[in-house]
N, C-alpha and C positions, 0 to 999 in steps of 0.2 A: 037633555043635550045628547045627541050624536053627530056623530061623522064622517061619513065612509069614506074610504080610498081605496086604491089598489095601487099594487108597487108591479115596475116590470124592471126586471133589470137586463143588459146584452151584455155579453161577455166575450172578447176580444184576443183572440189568439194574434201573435205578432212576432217578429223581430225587431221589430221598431219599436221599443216600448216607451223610451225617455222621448222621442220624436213625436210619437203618436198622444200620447198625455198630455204635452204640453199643447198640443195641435186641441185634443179632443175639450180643453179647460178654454181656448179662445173660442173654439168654436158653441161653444154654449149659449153664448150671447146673442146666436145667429139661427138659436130655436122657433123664436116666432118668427121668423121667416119663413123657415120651415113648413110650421102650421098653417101659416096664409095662405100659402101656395098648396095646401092640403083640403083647404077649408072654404077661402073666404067664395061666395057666392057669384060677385061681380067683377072683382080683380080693380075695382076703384082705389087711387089714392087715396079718398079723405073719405076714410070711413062714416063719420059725422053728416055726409050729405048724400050718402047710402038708402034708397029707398029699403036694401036686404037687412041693413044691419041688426034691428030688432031677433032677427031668427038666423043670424050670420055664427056659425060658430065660433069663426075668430071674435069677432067683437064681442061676443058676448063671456068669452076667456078671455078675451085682454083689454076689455073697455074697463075694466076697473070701475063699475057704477056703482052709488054709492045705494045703501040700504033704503029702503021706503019707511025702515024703521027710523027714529028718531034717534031713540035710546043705542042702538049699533051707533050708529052716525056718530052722537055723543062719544063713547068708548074708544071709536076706532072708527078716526078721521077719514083714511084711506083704506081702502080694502086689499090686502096682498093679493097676489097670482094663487089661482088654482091648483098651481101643483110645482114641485121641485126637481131639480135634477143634480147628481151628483157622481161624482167618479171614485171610484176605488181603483188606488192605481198601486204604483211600487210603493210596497213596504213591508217589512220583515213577513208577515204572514202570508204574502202571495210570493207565485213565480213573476219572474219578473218578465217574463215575455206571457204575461194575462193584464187584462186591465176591464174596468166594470163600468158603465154606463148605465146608471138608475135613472128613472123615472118614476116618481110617484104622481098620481092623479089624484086630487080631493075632490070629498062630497061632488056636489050639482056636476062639476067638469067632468065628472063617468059617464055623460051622458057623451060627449063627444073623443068618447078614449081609441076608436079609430084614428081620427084625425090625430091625436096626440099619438099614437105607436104609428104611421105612417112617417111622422114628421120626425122622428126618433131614429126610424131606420133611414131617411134619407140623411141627417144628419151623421151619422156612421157612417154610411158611405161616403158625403163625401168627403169627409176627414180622412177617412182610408185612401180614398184614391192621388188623396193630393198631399201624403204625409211618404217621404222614403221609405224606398223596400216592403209599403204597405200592398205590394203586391202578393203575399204571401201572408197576409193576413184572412182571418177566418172567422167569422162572429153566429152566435144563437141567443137565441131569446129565452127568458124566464120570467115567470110568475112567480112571486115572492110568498109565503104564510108566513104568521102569527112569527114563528120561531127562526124565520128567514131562511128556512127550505127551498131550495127549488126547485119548480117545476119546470121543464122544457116545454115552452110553447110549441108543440113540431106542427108541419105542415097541414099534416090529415087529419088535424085536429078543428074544432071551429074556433073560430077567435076568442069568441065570448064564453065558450065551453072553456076555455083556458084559464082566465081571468080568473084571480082571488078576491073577494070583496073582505075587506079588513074593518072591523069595529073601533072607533076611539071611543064610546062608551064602554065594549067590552075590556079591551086596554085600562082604563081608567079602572074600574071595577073591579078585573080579576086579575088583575098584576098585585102578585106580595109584595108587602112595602118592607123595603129595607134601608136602616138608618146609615148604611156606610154604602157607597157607589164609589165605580172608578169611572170617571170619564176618558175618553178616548177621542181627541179634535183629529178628527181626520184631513181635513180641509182647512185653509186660515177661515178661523174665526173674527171677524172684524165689528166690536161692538162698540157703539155710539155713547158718549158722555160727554154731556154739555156742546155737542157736537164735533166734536173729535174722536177721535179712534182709539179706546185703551190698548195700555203695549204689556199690561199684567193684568191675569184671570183672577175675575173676581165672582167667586159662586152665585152671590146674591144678586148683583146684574144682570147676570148668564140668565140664573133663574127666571126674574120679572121678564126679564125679555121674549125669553119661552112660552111664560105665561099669555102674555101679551098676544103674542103671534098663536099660541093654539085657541086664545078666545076669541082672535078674530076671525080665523076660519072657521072655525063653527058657528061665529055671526052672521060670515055673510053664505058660507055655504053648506052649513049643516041644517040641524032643526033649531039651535038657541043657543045660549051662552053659555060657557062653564060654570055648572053651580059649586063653587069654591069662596071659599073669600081671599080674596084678592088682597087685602090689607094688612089682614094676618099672616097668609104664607109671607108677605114682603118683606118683613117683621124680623119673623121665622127665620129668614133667608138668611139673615145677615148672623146668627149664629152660628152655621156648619160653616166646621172648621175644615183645612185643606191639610192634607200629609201627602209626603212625595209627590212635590210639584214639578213637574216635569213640562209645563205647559209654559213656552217661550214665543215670544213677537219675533218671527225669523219668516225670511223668503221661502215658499216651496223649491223642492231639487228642480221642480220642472220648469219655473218660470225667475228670470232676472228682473223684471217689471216691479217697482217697488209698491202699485195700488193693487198688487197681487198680493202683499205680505199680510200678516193675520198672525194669529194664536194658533199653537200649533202642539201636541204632544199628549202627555196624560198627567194625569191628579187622581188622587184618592179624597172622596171628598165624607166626612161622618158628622152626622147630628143632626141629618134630614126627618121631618116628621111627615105624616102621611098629610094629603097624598103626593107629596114632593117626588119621590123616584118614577111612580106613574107616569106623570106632569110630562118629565123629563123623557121619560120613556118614547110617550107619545110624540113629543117636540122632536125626536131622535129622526123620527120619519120626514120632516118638515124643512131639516137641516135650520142654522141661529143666524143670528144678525144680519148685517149689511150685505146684501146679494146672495142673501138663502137661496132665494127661485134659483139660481145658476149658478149653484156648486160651491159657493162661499158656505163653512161654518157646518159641514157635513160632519157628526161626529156620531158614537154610538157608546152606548154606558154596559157594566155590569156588576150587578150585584156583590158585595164584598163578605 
């Protein structure tokens, strides 16, 4: 199994930070527009009666077709989106006039990562132009590593000379595994049970969920599935214990919208076995649950 991606992130200088946040968290939804408009070949409504579509690179990011495998198809009904986005916005650790616009691209979708960083910067813009006082806002780009370094994309640079390519084989492999993590929900978290939305973190949920979502990226766009067992970590799961739970079902500062609200905070979590902190590791990139693709469930761990 592998996986590649690359992470870019844009970083936002502003006076508008609580204006621009909340602006930049609606407007996420309004990505694949973006992309269309970046990408698609004919500018047709129905894609589906597209002579382009086959070789369209929107369609072929957002048709969600399913695997020719069986066995994928089996596991994992529908295929998630190619890549995530997420914002790091006000919180104790930044200034509060900075805010962070990630994009991560997965596997096979680096083949159209122009189209995705065009659609990236035009959404920046226009949030910017159309959020107060974002006239004095100021943004640059970055290429993310292993360790979340980053690089400034600058001008005189080439694009693709710029780009980080990241391993989820390597991640999985050469990450030390450690039996005590803290999580860190940066984003609401919003995870499905019995089809409702839990309003308390529950590890062994979080976990499967994880799981779930990093197997099916790597089904539909790596080289093959995670060789893990699945049944056991599940198992597994439901033993780590939680200390200093900090993680609350509460509305973000940025938004009053109640299909906004999520899981939100930190936890220590101990009695993880390998390769569970990995797992999680790698899911960190992916962002969890309900509306992962667009900034729901963004969270980041570390080692205890």
């Amino acid at each position: 199994m592998d996986l590649d991606f690359v992470r870019i992130e844009c970083e936002v200088t502003t006076d508008s930070a609580i204006q621009l946040t909340a602006r930049f968290h609606d407007d996420l939804r309004s990505f694949e527009a973006y992309f269309k408009t970046s990408s698609c070949l004919t500018f047709r409504e129905v894609c589906l009666s597209c002579s382009e579509s086959e070789r369209c690179p929107y369609w072929i990011v957002f048709s969600q077709k399913l695997s020719s495998d069986p066995e994928i198809v089996r596991l994992h009904q529908k295929p998630p989106l190619p890549f995530t986005l997420y914002i790091r916005g006000i919180d104790s650790n930044l200034s509060i006039d900075t805010i962070t616009v990630g994009l991560v691209v997965i596997g096979t979708a680096i083949n159209y990562i122009e189209h995705f960083y065009i659609a990236l910067v035009r959404m920046v813009e226009t949030s910017l132009h159309s959020t107060l006082n974002s006239e004095r806002s100021d943004f640059r780009f970055f290429a993310l590593d292993y360790q979340g370094f980053r690089h400034e994309m600058t001008r005189g640079t080439s694009f693709h000379e710029s780009l980080i390519f990241l391993s989820g084989q390597n991640i999985l492999h050469d990450s030390l595994h450690s039996d005590s993590i803290r999580i860190f929900l940066k984003s609401p978290l919003r995870l499905l049970c019995n089809g409702s939305i839990i309003h308390l973190f529950d590890f062994a949920a979080f976990f499967r969920s994880q799981m779930r979502r990093c197997s099916s990226l790597c089904g539909y766009y790596g080289s093959g599935e995670l060789d893990i067992d699945f049944v056991q970590l599940s198992d597994l799961a439901q033993n780590v214990a939680l200390f200093d739970n900090q993680i609350r079902y509460s509305q973000p500062q940025w938004s009053k919208h109640r299909n906004k609200a999520g899981l939100i905070g930190t936890a220590e979590c101990s009695g993880l076995v390998a390769p569970m902190s990995a797992l999680l590791l790698l899911g960190s990139f992916f962002n969890a649950g309900k509306g992962a693709t667009f900034g729901s469930g963004f969270y980041e761990i570390e080692a205890m």
